[in-house]
Backbone as CSV, one residue per row, in Angstrom:
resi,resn,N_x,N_y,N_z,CA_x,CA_y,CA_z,C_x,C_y,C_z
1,UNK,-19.943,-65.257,-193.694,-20.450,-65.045,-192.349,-21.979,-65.166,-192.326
2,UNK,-22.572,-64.633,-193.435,-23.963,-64.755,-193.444,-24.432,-65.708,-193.640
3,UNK,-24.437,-67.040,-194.247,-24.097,-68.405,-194.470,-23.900,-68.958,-193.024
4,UNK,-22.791,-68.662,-192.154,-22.878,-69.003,-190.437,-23.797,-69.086,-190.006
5,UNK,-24.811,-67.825,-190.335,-25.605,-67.487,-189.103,-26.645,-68.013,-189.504
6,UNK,-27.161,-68.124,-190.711,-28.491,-68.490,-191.227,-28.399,-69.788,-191.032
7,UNK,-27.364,-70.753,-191.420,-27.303,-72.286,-190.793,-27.597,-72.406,-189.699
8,UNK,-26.315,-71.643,-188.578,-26.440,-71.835,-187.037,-28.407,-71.441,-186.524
9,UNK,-28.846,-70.337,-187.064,-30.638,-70.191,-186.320,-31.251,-71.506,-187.362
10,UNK,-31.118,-71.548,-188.177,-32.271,-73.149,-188.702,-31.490,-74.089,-187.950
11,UNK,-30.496,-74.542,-187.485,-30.004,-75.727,-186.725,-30.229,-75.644,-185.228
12,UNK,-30.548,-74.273,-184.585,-31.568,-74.109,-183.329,-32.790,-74.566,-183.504
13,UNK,-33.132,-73.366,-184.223,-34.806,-74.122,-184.621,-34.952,-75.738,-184.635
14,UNK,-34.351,-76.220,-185.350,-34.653,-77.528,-185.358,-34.662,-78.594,-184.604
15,UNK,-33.699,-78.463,-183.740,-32.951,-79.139,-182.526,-34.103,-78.561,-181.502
16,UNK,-34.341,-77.802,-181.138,-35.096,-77.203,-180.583,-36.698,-77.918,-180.779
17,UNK,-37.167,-77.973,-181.431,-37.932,-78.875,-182.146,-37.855,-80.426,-181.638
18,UNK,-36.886,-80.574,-181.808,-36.022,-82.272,-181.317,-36.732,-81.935,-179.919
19,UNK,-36.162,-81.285,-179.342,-35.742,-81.236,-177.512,-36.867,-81.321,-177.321
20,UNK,-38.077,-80.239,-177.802,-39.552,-79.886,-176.969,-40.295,-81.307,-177.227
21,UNK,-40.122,-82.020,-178.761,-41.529,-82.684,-179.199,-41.029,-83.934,-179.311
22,UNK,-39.586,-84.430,-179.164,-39.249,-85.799,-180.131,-38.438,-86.728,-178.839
23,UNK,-37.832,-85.926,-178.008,-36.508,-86.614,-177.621,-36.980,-87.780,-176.821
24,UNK,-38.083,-87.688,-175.956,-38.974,-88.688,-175.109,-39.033,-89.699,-176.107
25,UNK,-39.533,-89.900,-177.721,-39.803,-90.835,-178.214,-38.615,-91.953,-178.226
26,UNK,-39.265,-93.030,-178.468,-38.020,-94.175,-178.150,-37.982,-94.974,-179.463
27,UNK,-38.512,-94.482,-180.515,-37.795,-94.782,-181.737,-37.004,-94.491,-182.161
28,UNK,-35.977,-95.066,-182.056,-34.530,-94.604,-181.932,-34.118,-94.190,-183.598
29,UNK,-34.443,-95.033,-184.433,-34.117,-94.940,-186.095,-34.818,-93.496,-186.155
30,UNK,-35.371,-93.453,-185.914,-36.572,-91.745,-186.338,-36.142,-90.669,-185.755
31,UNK,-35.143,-90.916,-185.088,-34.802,-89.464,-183.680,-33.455,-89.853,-184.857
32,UNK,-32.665,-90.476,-185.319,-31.015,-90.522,-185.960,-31.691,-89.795,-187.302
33,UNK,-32.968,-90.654,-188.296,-33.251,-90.215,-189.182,-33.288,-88.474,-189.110
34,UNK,-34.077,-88.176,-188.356,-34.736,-86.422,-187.908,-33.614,-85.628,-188.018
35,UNK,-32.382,-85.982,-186.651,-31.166,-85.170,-186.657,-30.710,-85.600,-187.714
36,UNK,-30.106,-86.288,-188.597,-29.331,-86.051,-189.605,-30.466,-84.999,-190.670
37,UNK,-31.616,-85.422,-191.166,-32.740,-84.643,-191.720,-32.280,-83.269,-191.496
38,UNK,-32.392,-82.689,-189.982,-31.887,-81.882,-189.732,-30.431,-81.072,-189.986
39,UNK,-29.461,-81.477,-189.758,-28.309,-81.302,-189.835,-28.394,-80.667,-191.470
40,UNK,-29.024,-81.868,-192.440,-28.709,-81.733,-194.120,-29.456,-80.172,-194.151
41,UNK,-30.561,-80.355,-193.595,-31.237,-78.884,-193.424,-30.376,-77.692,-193.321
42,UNK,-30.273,-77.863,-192.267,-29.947,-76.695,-191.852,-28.189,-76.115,-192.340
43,UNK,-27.553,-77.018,-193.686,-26.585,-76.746,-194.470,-26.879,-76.302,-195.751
44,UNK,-28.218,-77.040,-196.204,-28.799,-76.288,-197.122,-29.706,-75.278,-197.438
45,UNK,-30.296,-74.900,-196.229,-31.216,-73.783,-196.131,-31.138,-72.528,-196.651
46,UNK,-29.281,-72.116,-196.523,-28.877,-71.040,-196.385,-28.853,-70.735,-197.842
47,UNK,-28.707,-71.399,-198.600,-28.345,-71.086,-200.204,-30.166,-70.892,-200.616
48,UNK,-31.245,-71.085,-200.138,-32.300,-71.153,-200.859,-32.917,-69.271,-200.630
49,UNK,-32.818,-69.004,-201.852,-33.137,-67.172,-201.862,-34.443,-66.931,-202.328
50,UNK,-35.295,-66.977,-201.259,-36.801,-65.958,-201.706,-36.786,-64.533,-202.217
51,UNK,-37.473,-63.829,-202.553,-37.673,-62.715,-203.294,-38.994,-62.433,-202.853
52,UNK,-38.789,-61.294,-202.150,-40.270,-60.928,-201.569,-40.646,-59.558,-202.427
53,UNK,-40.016,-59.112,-203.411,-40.764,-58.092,-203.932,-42.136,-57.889,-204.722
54,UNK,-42.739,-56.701,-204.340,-44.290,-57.217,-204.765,-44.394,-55.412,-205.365
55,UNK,-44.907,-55.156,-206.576,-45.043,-54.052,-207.838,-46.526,-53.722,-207.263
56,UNK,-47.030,-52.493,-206.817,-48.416,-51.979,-206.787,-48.396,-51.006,-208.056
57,UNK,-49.591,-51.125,-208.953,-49.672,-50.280,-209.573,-50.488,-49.156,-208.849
58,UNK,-50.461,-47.867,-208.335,-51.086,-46.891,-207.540,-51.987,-46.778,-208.452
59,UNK,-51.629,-45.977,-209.206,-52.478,-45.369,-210.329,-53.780,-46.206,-210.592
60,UNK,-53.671,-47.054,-210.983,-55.111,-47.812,-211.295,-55.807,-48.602,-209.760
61,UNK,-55.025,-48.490,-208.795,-55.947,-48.429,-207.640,-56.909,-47.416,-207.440
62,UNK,-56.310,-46.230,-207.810,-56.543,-45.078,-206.992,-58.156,-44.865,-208.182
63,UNK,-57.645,-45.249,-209.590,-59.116,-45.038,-210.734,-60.023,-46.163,-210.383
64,UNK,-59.500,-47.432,-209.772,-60.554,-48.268,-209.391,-61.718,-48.214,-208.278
65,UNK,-60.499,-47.429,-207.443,-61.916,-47.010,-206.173,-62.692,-45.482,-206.346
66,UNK,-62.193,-44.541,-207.618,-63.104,-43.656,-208.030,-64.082,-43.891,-209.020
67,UNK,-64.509,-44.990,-209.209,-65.037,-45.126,-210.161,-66.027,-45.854,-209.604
Protein backbone atom coordinates (compact mmCIF):
# COMPACT_ATOMS: atom_id res chain seq x y z
CA UNK A 1 0.00 0.00 0.00
CA UNK A 2 2.81 2.26 0.77
CA UNK A 3 4.43 1.63 -2.61
CA UNK A 4 0.63 2.92 -4.04
CA UNK A 5 0.82 5.98 -2.58
CA UNK A 6 4.36 7.09 -2.94
CA UNK A 7 4.08 6.21 -6.83
CA UNK A 8 0.50 7.67 -7.15
CA UNK A 9 1.99 11.58 -5.34
CA UNK A 10 5.41 11.44 -7.66
CA UNK A 11 3.05 10.61 -10.74
CA UNK A 12 0.90 13.90 -9.65
CA UNK A 13 3.78 15.81 -9.17
CA UNK A 14 4.95 15.12 -12.38
CA UNK A 15 2.04 15.28 -14.62
CA UNK A 16 1.33 18.23 -12.91
CA UNK A 17 4.52 19.59 -14.03
CA UNK A 18 3.44 18.36 -17.66
CA UNK A 19 0.04 20.35 -17.37
CA UNK A 20 1.50 23.84 -15.85
CA UNK A 21 4.96 24.07 -18.02
CA UNK A 22 5.02 21.54 -21.08
CA UNK A 23 1.62 20.70 -22.56
CA UNK A 24 1.42 24.07 -24.86
CA UNK A 25 4.80 22.88 -26.32
CA UNK A 26 4.39 21.32 -29.75
CA UNK A 27 7.25 19.06 -29.70
CA UNK A 28 5.51 16.28 -29.75
CA UNK A 29 8.67 13.55 -29.34
CA UNK A 30 9.63 15.55 -25.97
CA UNK A 31 6.05 15.72 -24.37
CA UNK A 32 5.93 11.27 -25.29
CA UNK A 33 9.71 11.26 -24.21
CA UNK A 34 8.79 13.36 -20.61
CA UNK A 35 5.51 11.21 -19.91
CA UNK A 36 7.00 7.98 -20.37
CA UNK A 37 10.35 9.62 -18.33
CA UNK A 38 7.73 10.17 -16.06
CA UNK A 39 5.67 7.21 -15.76
CA UNK A 40 9.40 5.06 -15.36
CA UNK A 41 9.72 7.65 -12.49
CA UNK A 42 7.30 7.58 -10.74
CA UNK A 43 7.49 3.33 -10.58
CA UNK A 44 10.78 3.64 -9.46
CA UNK A 45 10.86 6.29 -7.00
CA UNK A 46 9.20 4.34 -4.45
CA UNK A 47 11.95 1.72 -3.83
CA UNK A 48 14.74 4.58 -3.46
CA UNK A 49 15.23 4.85 0.69
CA UNK A 50 16.95 7.99 2.14
CA UNK A 51 18.07 7.93 5.68
CA UNK A 52 17.82 11.12 7.32
CA UNK A 53 19.43 10.28 10.58
CA UNK A 54 21.93 12.73 11.87
CA UNK A 55 24.19 11.72 15.60
CA UNK A 56 24.86 15.16 17.71
CA UNK A 57 27.46 14.67 19.99
CA UNK A 58 25.97 17.13 23.04
CA UNK A 59 28.69 16.73 25.16
CA UNK A 60 31.44 18.23 23.16
CA UNK A 61 29.12 20.99 21.95
CA UNK A 62 28.28 21.98 25.16
CA UNK A 63 32.72 21.95 26.09
CA UNK A 64 33.10 23.76 22.80
CA UNK A 65 31.06 26.77 23.54
CA UNK A 66 32.56 26.82 27.27
CA UNK A 67 35.65 27.12 26.37
Amino acid sequence: MEYLIKSTISFVFTYAFYYILLRNIRTFKFNRFYLLFALVFSITIPFIHVSTTFEINIDRKIEEISV
